[in-house]
LOMARZA-784326 format. One record per residue (C-alpha): residue number from 1; residue in one letter; chain; y negated, x, z. Coordinates in steps of 0.1 Angstrom, whole numbers, padded with zeros to 4 digits. Last residue first. Layout:
BEGIN
pavo | titor | nuvex | north | east | up
NUM | a | A | Y | X | Z
...
//
This chain:
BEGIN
pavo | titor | nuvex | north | east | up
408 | x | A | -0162 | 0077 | 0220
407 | x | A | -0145 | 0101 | 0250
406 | x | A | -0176 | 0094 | 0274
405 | x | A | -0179 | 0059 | 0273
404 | x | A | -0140 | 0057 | 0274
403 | x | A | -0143 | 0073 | 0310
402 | x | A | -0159 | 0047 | 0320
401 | x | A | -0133 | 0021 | 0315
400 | x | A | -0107 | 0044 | 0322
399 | x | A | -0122 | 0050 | 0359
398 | x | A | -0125 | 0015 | 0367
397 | x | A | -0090 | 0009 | 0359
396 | x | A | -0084 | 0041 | 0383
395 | x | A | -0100 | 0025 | 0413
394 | x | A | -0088 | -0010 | 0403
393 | x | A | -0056 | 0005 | 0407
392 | x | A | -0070 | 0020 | 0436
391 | x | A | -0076 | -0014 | 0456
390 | x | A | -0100 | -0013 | 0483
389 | x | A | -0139 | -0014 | 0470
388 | x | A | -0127 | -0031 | 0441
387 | x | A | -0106 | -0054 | 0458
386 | x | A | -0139 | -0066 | 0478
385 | x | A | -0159 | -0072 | 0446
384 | x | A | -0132 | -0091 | 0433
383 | x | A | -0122 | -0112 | 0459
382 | x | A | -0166 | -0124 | 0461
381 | x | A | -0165 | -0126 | 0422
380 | x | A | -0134 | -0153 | 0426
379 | x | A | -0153 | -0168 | 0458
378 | x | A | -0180 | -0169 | 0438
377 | x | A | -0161 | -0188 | 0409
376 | x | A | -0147 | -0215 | 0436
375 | x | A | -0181 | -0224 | 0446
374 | x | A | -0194 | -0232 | 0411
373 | x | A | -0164 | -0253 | 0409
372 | x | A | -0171 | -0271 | 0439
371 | x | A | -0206 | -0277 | 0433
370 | x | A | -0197 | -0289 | 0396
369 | x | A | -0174 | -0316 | 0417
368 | x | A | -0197 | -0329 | 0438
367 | x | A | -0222 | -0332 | 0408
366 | x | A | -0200 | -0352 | 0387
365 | x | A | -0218 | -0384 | 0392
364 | x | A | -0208 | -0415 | 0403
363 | x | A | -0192 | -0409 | 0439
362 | x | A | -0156 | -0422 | 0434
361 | x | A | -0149 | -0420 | 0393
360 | x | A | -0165 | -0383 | 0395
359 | x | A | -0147 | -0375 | 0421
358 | x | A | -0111 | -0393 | 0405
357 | x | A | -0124 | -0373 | 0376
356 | x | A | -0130 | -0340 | 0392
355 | x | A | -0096 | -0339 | 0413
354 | x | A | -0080 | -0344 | 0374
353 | x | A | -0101 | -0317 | 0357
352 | x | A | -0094 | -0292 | 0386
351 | x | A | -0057 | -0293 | 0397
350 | x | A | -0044 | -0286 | 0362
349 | x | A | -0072 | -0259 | 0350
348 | x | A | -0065 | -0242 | 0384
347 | x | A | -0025 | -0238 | 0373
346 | x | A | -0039 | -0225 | 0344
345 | x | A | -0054 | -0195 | 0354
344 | x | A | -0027 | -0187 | 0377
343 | x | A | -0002 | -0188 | 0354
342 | x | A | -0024 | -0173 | 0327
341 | x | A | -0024 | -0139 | 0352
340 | x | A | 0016 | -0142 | 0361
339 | x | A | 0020 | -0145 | 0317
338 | x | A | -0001 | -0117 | 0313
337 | x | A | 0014 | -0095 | 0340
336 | x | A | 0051 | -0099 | 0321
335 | x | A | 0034 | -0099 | 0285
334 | x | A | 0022 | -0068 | 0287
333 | x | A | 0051 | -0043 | 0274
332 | x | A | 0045 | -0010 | 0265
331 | x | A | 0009 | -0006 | 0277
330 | x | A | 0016 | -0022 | 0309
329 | x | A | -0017 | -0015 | 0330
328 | x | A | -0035 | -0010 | 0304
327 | x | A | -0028 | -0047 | 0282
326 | x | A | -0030 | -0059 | 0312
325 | x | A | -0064 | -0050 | 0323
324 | x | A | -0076 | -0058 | 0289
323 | x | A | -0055 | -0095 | 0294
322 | x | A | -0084 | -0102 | 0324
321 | x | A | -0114 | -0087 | 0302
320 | x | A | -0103 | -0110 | 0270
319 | x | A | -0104 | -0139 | 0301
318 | x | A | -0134 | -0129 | 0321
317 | x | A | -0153 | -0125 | 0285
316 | x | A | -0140 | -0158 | 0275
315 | x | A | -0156 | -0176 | 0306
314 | x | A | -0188 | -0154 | 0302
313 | x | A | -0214 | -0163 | 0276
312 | x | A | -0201 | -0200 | 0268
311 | x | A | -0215 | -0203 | 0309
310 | x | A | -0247 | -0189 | 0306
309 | x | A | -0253 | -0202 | 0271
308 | x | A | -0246 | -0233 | 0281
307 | x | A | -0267 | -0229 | 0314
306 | x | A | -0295 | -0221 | 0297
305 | x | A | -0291 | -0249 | 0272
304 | x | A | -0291 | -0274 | 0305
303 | x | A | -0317 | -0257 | 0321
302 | x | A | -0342 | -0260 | 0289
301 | x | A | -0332 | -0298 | 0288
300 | x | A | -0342 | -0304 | 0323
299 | x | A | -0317 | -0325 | 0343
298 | x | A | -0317 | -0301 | 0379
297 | x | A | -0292 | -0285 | 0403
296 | x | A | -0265 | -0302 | 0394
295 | x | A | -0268 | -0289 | 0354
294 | x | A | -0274 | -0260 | 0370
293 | x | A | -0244 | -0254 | 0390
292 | x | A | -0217 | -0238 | 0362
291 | x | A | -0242 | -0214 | 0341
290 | x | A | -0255 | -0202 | 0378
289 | x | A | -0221 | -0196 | 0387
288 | x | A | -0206 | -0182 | 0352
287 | x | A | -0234 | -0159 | 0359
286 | x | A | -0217 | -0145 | 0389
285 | x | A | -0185 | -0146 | 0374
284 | x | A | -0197 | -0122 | 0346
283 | x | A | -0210 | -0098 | 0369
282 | x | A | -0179 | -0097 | 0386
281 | x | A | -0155 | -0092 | 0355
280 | x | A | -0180 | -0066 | 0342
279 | x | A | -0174 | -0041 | 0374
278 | x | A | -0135 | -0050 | 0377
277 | x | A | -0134 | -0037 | 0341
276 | x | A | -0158 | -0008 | 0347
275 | x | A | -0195 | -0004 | 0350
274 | x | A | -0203 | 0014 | 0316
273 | x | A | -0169 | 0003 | 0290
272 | x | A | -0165 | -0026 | 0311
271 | x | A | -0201 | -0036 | 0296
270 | x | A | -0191 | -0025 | 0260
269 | x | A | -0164 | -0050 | 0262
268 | x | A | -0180 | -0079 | 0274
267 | x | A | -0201 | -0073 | 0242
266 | x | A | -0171 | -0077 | 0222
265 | x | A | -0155 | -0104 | 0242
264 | x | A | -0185 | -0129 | 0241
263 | x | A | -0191 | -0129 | 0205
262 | x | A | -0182 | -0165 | 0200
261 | x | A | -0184 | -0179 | 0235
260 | x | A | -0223 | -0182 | 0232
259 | x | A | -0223 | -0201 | 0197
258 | x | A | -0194 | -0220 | 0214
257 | x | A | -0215 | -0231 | 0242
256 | x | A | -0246 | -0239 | 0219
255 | x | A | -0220 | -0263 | 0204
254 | x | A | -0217 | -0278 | 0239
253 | x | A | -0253 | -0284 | 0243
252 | x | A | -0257 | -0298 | 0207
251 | x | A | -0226 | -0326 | 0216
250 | x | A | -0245 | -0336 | 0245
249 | x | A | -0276 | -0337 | 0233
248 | x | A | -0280 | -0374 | 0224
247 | x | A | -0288 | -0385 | 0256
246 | x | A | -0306 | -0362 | 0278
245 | x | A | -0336 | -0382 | 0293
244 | x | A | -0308 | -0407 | 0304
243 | x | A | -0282 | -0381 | 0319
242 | x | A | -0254 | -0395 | 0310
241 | x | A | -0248 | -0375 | 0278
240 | x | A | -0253 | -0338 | 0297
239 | x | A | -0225 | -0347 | 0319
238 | x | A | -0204 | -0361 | 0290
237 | x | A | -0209 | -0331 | 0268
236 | x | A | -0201 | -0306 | 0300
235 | x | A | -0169 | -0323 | 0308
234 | x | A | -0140 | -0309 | 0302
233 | x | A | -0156 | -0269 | 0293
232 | x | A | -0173 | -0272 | 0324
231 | x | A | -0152 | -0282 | 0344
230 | x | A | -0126 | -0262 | 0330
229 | x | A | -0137 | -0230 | 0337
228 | x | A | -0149 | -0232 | 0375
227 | x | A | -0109 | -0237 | 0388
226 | x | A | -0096 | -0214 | 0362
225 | x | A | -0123 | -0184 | 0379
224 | x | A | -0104 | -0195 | 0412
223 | x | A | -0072 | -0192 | 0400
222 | x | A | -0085 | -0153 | 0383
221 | x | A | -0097 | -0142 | 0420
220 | x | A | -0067 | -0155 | 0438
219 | x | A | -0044 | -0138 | 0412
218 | x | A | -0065 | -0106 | 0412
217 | x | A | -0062 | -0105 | 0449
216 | x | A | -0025 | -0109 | 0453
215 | x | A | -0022 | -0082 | 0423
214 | x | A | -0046 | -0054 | 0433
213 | x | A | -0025 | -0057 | 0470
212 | x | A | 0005 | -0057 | 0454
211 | x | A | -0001 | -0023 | 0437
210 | x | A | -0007 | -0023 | 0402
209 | x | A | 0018 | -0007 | 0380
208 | x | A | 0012 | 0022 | 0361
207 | x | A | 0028 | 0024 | 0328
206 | x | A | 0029 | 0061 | 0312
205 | x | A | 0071 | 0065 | 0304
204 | x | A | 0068 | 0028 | 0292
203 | x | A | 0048 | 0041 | 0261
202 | x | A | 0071 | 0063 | 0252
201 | x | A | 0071 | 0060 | 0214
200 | x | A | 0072 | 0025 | 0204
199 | x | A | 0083 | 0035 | 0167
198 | x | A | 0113 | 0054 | 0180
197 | x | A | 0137 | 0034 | 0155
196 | x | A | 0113 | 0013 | 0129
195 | x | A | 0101 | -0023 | 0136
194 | x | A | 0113 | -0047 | 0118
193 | x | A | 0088 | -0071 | 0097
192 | x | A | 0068 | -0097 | 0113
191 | x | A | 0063 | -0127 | 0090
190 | x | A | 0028 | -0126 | 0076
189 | x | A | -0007 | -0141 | 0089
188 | x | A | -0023 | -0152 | 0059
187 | x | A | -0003 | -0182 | 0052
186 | x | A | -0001 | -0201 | 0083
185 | x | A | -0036 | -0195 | 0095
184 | x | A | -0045 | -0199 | 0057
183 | x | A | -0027 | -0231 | 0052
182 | x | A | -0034 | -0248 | 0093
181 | x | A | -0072 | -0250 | 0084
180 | x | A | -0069 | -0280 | 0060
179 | x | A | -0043 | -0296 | 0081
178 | x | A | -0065 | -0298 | 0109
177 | x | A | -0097 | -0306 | 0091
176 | x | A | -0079 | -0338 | 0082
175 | x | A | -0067 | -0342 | 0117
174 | x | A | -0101 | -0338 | 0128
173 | x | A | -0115 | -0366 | 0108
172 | x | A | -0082 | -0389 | 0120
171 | x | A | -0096 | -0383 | 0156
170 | x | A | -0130 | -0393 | 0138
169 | x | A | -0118 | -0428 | 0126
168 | x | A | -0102 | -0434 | 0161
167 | x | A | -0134 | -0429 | 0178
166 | x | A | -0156 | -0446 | 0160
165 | x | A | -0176 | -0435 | 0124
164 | x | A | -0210 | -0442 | 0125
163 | x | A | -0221 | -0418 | 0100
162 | x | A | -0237 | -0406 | 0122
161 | x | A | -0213 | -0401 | 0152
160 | x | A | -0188 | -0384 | 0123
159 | x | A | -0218 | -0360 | 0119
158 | x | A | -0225 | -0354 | 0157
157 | x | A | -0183 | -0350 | 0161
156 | x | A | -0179 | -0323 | 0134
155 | x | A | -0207 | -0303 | 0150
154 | x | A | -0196 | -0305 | 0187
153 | x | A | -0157 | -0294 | 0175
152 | x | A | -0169 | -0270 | 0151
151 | x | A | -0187 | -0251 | 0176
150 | x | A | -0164 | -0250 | 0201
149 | x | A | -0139 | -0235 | 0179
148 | x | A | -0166 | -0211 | 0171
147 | x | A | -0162 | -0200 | 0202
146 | x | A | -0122 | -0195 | 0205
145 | x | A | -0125 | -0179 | 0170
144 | x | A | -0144 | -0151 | 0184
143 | x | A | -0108 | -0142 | 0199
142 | x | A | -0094 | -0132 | 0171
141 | x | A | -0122 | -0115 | 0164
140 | x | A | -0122 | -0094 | 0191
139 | x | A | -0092 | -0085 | 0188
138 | x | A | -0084 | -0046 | 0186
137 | x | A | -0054 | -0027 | 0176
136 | x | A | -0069 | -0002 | 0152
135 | x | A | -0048 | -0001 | 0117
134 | x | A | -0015 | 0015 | 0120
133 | x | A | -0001 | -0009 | 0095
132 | x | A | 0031 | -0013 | 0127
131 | x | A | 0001 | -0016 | 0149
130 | x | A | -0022 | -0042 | 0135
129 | x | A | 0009 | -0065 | 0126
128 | x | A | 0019 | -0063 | 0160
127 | x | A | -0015 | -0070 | 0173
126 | x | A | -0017 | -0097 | 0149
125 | x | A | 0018 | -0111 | 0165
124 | x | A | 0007 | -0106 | 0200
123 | x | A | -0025 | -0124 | 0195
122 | x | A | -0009 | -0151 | 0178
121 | x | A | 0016 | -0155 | 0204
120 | x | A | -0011 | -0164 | 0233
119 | x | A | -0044 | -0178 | 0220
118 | x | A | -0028 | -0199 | 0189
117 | x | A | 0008 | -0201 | 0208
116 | x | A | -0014 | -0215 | 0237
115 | x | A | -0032 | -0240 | 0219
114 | x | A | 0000 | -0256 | 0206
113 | x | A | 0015 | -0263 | 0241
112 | x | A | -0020 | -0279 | 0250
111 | x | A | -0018 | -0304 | 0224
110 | x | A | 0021 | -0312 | 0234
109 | x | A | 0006 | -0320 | 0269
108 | x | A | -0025 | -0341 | 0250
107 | x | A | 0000 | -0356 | 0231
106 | x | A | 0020 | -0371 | 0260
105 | x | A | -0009 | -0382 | 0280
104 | x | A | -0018 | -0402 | 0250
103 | x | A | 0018 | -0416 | 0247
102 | x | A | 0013 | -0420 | 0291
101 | x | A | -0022 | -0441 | 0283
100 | x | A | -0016 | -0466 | 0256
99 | x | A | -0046 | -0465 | 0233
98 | x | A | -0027 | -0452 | 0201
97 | x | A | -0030 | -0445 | 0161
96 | x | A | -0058 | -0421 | 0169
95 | x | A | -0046 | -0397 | 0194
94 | x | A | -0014 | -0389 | 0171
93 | x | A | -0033 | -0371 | 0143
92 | x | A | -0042 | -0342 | 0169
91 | x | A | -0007 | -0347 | 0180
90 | x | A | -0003 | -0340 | 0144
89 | x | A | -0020 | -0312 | 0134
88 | x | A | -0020 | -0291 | 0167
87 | x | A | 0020 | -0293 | 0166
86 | x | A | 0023 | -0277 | 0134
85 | x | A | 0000 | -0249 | 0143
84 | x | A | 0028 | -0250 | 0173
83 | x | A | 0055 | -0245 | 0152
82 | x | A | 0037 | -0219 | 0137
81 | x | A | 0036 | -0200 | 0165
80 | x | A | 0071 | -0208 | 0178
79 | x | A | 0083 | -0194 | 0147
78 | x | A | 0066 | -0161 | 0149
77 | x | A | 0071 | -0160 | 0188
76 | x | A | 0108 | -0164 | 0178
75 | x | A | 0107 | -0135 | 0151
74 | x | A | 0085 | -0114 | 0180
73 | x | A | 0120 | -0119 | 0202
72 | x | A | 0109 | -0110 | 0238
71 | x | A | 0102 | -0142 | 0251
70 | x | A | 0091 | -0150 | 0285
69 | x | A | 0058 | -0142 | 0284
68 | x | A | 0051 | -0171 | 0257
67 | x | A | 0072 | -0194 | 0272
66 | x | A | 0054 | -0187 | 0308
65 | x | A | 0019 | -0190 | 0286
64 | x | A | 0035 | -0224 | 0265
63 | x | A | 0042 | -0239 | 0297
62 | x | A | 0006 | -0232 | 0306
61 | x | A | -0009 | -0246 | 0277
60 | x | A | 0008 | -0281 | 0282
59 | x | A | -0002 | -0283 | 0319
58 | x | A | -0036 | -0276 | 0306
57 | x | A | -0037 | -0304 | 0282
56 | x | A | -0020 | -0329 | 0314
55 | x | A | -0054 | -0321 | 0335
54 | x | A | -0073 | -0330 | 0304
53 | x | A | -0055 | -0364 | 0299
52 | x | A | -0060 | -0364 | 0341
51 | x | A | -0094 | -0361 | 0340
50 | x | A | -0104 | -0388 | 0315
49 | x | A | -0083 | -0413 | 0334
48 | x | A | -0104 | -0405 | 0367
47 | x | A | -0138 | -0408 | 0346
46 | x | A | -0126 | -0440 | 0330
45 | x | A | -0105 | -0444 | 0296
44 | x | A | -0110 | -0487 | 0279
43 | x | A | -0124 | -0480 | 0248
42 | x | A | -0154 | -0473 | 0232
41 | x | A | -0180 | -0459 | 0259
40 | x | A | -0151 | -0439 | 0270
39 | x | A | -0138 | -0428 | 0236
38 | x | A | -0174 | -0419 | 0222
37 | x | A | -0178 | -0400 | 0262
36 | x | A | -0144 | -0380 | 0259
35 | x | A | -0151 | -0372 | 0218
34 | x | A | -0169 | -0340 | 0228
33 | x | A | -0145 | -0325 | 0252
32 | x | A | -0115 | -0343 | 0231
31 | x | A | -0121 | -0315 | 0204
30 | x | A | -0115 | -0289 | 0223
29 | x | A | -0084 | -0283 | 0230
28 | x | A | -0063 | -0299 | 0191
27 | x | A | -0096 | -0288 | 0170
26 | x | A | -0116 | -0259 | 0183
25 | x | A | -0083 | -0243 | 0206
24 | x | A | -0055 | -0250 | 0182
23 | x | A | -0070 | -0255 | 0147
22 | x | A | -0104 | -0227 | 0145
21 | x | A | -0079 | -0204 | 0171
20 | x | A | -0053 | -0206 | 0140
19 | x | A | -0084 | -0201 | 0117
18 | x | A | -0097 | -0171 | 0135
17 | x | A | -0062 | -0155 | 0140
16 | x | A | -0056 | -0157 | 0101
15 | x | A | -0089 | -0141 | 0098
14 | x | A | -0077 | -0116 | 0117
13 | x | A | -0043 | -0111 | 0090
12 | x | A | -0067 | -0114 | 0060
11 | x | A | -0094 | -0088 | 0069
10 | x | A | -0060 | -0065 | 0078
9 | x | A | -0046 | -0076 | 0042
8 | x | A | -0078 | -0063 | 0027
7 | x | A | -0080 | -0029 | 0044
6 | x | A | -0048 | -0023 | 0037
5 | x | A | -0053 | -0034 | -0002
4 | x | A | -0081 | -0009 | -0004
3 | x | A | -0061 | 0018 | 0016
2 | x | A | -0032 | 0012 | -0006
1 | x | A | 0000 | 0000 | 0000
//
């Protein structure tokens, strides 16, 4: 192959991430964030109801993380992956031809199963791909896809809103779009081929696990940075939307998120690179805070955009900063500390959505339960400053970061 064809096969393979991300996370995630308030005001779904068809979502993605950590096979994670591109189209499909709460429930846990192999498997796969070609193993824009997943989400549902379109005619909209972006994340990410005898070097030989203090922390830390994701990223459009001097910029705020999101884990990476990973990971909890309470805090339309860019800006930087760490720690084999860090990520993004729906439901108003997000994230940053001062793998993680600075 030559270096011009190389070159544009790698272009292909990312953007084969991007448009698997584009389907699974922008379409079959995050697509009922915006359509939430159309469906309330349009059929029969409360705040409580709301919560739990997200809360189900994120039980979906989690079994796909321990399925995804538990498989060694990269020709099973191939075929899982685009069973699951499958998956996103029609359970995507599926939310419009019912009302009936458990068949909803249903495709929104088969929803979430698809999203992870687009965040999870495909990432593993281009990587793969990346390394056999011996082409630098880096995904940022794989994961700049989550963002402008957002994006097309609030953008597709303003239009479908104007041209009047309800809810079940623009579920079928996105199933449309589905299909259309499922051919070049299906086609330009090829089947893994074999890897060669001795191609993995020694890479085992230079793991360094963490010690179980690093780990019990870092799993508190990254449950409670779960917990203060998915409020936001539930329920931010329907927030802003009931807000009477707000209406109508719901669906703007949240595409502002994605515009945020989108090249979140490259600049997160060039601040781990000068203060560390721990370093960057507190920093961007403590913003996620601010991005997290403000809408609580006050109704103006310059805090609300503020505090979508504040929190689009960081809660995919914590997570491409969290698999980093992985990714160093077990350089021959991540998957195993990946799958225990999206565990605990996800089991938060279970509990919250649905405790913040029955709150929302009781009081109102969702500002009890943005408090207690916001709260939960600085008690993540709090774990994490304190591990850094006492945990020498974050010590030495630190110390790698920085010393990249130097080396490039």
């Amino acid at each position: 192959m030559t270096t011009a064809s190389l070159r544009s096969q790698r272009f292909k393979v990312l953007l084969a991430g991007v448009f698997s991300q584009l389907l699974c996370i922008g379409v079959a995630r995050f697509a009922y964030t915006p359509l939430l308030p159309v469906m309330q005001q349009q059929s029969w779904i409360g705040d409580a109801d709301g919560g739990w068809l997200a809360a189900l979502n994120y039980a979906g993605y989690m079994l796909g993380a321990v399925l995804a950590a538990s498989i060694r096979s990269i020709y099973i994670k191939d075929t899982l992956f685009r069973i699951g591109l499958v998956l996103a189209v029609l359970t995507t499909a599926g939310m419009a031809l019912t009302e009936h709460f458990w068949l909803w429930a249903g495709l929104r846990f088969l929803a979430g199963l698809s999203s992870s192999g687009s965040m999870l498997l495909a990432s593993g796969l281009i990587l793969h791909w990346l390394i056999q070609h011996r082409q630098r193993g880096e995904l940022g824009i794989h994961f700049a896809g989550v963002g402008l997943g957002i994006v097309v989400a609030a953008i597709a549902v303003e239009l479908m809103l104007a041209l009047s379109m309800n809810w079940q005619a623009q579920w079928w909209g996105f199933s449309v779009l589905g299909a259309a972006l499922l051919v070049p994340a299906w086609r330009w990410l090829p089947r893994p081929s074999p890897v060669k005898p001795g191609a993995d070097g020694n890479n085992s030989a230079v793991a360094k696990p963490p010690t179980r203090t690093f780990m019990r922390w870092m799993l508190a830390a990254y449950f409670c940075a779960g917990y203060g994701y998915v409020i936001s990223a539930t329920f931010i459009v329907t927030i802003v939307e009931r807000e009477p001097l707000l209406a109508g910029a719901g669906n703007w705020t949240f595409a502002l998120v994605g515009l945020a999101a989108a090249p979140a884990v490259m600049l997160w990476d060039l601040v781990a690179r000068r203060i560390g990973y721990l370093g960057a990971l507190i920093v961007a909890m403590g913003l996620q805070v601010i991005g997290i309470v403000l809408p609580a805090v006050t109704t103006s339309l310059s805090a609300v955009l503020l505090s979508a860019v504040l929190y689009g800006g960081t809660f995919l930087g914590c997570v491409s900063l969290v698999l980093t760490m992985a990714g160093r720690l077990y350089p021959a084999s991540p998957a195993r500390l990946m799958g225990q860090m999206t565990l605990a990520y996800g089991s938060a993004q279970i509990i919250a959505p649905a405790l913040t729906g029955m709150l929302a439901e009781a009081t109102g108003h969702y500002g009890v339960g943005l408090w207690l997000a916001g709260g939960f994230v600085a008690l993540g940053a709090l774990l994490l400053a304190w591990l850094r001062r006492v945990d020498q793998t974050a010590q030495r993680l630190d110390a790698e970061a920085k010393a990249a600075v130097y080396a490039s």
